[in-house]
C-alpha positions, 0 to 999 in steps of 0.5 A: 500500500503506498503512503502519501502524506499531506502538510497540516499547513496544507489541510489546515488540521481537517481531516480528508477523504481520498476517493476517485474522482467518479465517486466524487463526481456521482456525489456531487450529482446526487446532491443536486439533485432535488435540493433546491438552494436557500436562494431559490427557497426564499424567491420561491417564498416570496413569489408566492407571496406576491401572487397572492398564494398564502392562507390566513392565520388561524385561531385553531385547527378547526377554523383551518380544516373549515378553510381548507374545505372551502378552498377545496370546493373552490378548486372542484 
């Protein structure tokens, strides 16, 4: 088995991983996929709110349920 060693000036005292670089790349797919950014959460959020697509605040669950049911006889 061949040894490498790397600098902790060079690490910065992490610790690293060695793993080819097809693992690393199917990584970083995996992880773009379906995991929308922050940015793109919060202007999602606030194109919502724009177009007018929040519900009130309610005072219980019953009077939520109650809105729900009405939006949802709107919809059929």
């Amino acid at each position: 088995m061949n040894t490498i060693t790397i600098p902790k000036k060079i690490t910065k005292g992490d610790e690293l991983v060695v793993i080819s670089k097809k693992e690393y790349e199917q990584y970083l797919r995996a992880k773009k996929i379906g995991k929308p950014t922050l940015k793109d959460a919060i202007d999602e959020g606030l194109r919502d709110l724009r177009e007018g697509r929040v519900s009130p605040v309610f005072s219980s669950a019953k009077a939520a349920i109650h809105y729900l049911h009405r939006q949802a006889k709107k919809v059929r």
